[in-house]
N, C-alpha and C positions, 0 to 999 in steps of 0.2 A: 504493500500500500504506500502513495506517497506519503511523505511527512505530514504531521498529525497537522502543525502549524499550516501546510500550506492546503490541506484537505480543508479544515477550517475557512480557511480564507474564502474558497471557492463558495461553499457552503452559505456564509455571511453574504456575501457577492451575487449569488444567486436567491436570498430569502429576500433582499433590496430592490431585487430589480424591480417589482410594480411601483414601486415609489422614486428610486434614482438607475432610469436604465437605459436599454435602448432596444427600437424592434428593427428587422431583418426583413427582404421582401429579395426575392430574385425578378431578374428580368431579361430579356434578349435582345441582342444588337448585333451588327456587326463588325469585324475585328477590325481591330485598327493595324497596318502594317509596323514592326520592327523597325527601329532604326528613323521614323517616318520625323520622331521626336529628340533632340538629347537629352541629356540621362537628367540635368535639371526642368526637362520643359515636360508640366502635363498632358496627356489628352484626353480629354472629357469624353467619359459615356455616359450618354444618355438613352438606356432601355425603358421599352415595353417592357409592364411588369407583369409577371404570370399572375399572381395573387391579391385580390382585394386587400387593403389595410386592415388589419386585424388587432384589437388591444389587447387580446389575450394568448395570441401566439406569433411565433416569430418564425419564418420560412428562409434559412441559411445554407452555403457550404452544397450549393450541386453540382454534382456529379450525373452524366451523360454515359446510357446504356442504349447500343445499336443492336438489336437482337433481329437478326433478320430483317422484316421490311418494315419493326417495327421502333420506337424509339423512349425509351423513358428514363423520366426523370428519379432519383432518388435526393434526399438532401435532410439537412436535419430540421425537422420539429420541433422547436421550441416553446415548453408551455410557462408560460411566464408569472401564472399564480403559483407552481409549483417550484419554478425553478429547475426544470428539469426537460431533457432534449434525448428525443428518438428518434429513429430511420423512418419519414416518409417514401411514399413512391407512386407516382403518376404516370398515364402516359400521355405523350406529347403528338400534338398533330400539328401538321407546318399547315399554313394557310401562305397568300401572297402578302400578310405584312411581317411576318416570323413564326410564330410559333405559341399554341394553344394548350394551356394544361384543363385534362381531363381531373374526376374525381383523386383525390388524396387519399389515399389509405397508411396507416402505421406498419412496418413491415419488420420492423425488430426494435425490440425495448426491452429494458430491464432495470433493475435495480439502480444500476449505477446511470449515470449521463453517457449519453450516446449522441457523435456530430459527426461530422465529416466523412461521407460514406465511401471512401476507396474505392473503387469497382475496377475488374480487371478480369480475365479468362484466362482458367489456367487446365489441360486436359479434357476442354470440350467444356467445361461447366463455368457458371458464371463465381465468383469468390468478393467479398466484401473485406475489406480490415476497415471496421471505424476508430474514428477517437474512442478512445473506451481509458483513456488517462485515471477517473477515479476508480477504475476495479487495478489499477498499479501494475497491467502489463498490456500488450500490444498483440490481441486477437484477432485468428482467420476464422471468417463463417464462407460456409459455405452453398448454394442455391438446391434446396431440395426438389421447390417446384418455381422456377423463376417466372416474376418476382416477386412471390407473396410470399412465398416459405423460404426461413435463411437455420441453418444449422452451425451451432458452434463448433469446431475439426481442430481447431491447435491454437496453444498459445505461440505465437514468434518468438516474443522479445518476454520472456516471465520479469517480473519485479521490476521492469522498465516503463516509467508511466507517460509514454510516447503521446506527443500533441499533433493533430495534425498528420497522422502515418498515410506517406504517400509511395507507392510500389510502384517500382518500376522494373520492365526486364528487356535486357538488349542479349547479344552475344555473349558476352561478359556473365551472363548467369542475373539473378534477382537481388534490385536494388529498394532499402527503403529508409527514405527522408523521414524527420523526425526533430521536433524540440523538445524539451521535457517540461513535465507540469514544475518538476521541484527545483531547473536550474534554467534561470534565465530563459523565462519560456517563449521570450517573442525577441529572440537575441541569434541565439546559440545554436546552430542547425547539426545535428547527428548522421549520420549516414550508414547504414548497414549494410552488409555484401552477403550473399548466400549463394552456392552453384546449386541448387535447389531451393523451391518454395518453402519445403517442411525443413530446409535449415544445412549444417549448422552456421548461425548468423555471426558475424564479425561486426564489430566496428570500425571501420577504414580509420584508420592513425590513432586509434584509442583514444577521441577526443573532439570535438566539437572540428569540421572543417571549413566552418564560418561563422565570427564572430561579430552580426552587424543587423540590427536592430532596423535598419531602411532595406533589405530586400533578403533577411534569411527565412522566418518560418515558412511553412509550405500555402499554398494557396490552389491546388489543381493539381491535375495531372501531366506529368510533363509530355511534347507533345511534340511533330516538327511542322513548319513553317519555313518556306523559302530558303532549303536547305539546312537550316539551325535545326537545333534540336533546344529548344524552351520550356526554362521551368519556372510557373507561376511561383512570387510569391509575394510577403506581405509587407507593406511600409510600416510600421508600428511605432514611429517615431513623435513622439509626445500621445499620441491616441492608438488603443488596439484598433487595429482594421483600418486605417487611416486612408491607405490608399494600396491599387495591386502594383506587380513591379513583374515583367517581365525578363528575368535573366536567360543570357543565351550560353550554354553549357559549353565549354571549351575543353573540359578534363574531366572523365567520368571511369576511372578504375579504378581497381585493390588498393592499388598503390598511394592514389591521391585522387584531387577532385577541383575544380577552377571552373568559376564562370562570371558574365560580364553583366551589369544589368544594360539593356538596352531601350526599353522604354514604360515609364510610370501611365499608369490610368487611375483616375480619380470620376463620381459620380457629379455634375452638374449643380450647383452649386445653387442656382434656385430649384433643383428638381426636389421630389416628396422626400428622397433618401439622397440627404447630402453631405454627410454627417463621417463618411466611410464606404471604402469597398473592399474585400476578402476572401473572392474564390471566383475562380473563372474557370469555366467548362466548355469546349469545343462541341458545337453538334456539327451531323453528317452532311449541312448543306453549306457549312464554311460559318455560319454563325456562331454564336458563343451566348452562354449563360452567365452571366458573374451575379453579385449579389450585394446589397448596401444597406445602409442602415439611416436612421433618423432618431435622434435623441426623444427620450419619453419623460414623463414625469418631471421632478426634479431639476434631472440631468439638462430636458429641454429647459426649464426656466433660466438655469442660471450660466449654463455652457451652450445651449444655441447661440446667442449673442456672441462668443467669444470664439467660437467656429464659422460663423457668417465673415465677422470682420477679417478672421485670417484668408477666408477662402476669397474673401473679393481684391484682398492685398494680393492675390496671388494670381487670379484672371490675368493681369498682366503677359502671366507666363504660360495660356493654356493655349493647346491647339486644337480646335472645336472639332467634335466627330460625332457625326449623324448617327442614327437609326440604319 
């Protein structure tokens, strides 16, 4: 289990939030090209949101399943009287302005908080690993009947209380990103190696292989584009979720790990969720999913104002991207 002090925290963090917090909405746009920005210049998304504004839950952190000629969405649940987050899952239907969520169903929940739903195919069947950080280790389930039934099959990472666990697999065997709840968790990016899924897992240098609070924890799944290979992730610099940050990966073995960021995306600064963005998902027609937030209670009275003002100091430096 993580440390008692920082279980607490979360705990306390999440019994606040109807009073001092923030909701989540996903929406669809399309990408903005690499490179289009430098690494100081934003560019604004402004998404179609799939989900009506909701004050008692919060719709975060999706992840994009192509299963045949069919396409759906998973992401997390957040119920915000309880403080506590499960695997949703929809399925999605493209129209000519992007992309239509059908009904929501709960598809895996438990005791502990459950976000960020990894999806990936490994021997024919579809595998999930979510954030599962407060049960204190890093979980595969797997699809019994996809995708309403998920099965728990192994723990990865045991006593490791992984944030954000993003898999990845190339030649190289099976890769996965990671921060942790108990050290520096929106800083310090981890990296795992395995020449199999069921293990056994290393840590590439025994030690964090990026130390940097503007584009390490994970945000998506890594992906390519225009020959790069790209991995989402999170600005967290004064605010969680602040903004996405696309890096483009230039070193990916055993041995070591190096990549560049190439370009930031932030949400629309008079739009409903302007507040933050924190996951971005690829679908099958070149569009992308990411997802933002808007300050609630509290937090909107007395920190809206003081994220408006930064954000309009900062227009200066944004390069405007449509729908």
């Amino acid at each position: 289990m993580p440390p008692d002090s920082q279980h607490w925290r979360w705990r306390l963090a999440r019994g606040l939030e109807p009073l001092w917090g923030e909701t989540w909405n996903i929406g669809c746009a399309r990408p903005p090209r690499p490179g289009a920005a430098a690494d100081r210049v934003r560019t604004v998304i402004d998404p179609v949101w799939l989900f009506p504004a909701d004050r008692s839950r919060s719709y975060a952190d999706p992840w994009v399943a192509a299963d045949g000629d069919r396409t759906w969405l998973f992401c997390e649940v957040y119920d915000l009287g309880r403080g506590h987050g499960a695997i949703g899952c929809c399925e999605l239907a493209a129209d000519g302005s992007g992309w239509q969520a059908g009904p929501l169903r709960i598809v895996l929940s438990g005791r502990h908080h459950l976000s960020y739903p990894c999806l990936f195919r490994d021997r024919g069947s579809w595998c999930m690993v979510p954030e599962a950080a407060e049960s204190g280790a890093v979980r595969l389930f797997r699809a019994t009947r996809f995708p309403w039934q998920w099965q728990e099959e192994a723990v990865l990472l045991p006593g490791y209380p992984g944030l954000d666990p993003t898999v990845h697999r190339d030649e190289a065997g099976w890769w996965l990103f990671s921060t942790r709840l108990d050290s520096s968790e929106n800083c310090c990016l981890h990296l795992h190696h395995a020449p199999r899924l069921d293990g056994p897992w290393t840590e590439v240098g025994g030690r964090p292989v990026k130390r940097d609070a503007g584009s390490g924890r994970p945000a998506g799944p890594l992906f390519r584009q225009d020959g790069m290979l790209l991995r989402p992730a999170q600005d967290c610099r004064g605010t969680y979720g602040r903004m996405l940050v696309l890096n483009r990966v230039d070193a990916l073995t055993p041995a070591g790990f190096a990549e560049t960021p190439v370009l930031r995306l932030a949400p629309a600064a008079d739009g409903p969720y302007p507040a933050g963005m924190h996951s971005y998902a690829p679908l099958p027609d070149g569009r992308i999913l990411v997802d933002a937030k808007r300050f609630t209670g509290l937090k909107a009275r007395f920190a809206r104002p003081l994220v408006a003002r930064r954000l309009r100091a900062e227009r200066r430096r944004e390069v405007p991207h449509g729908r």
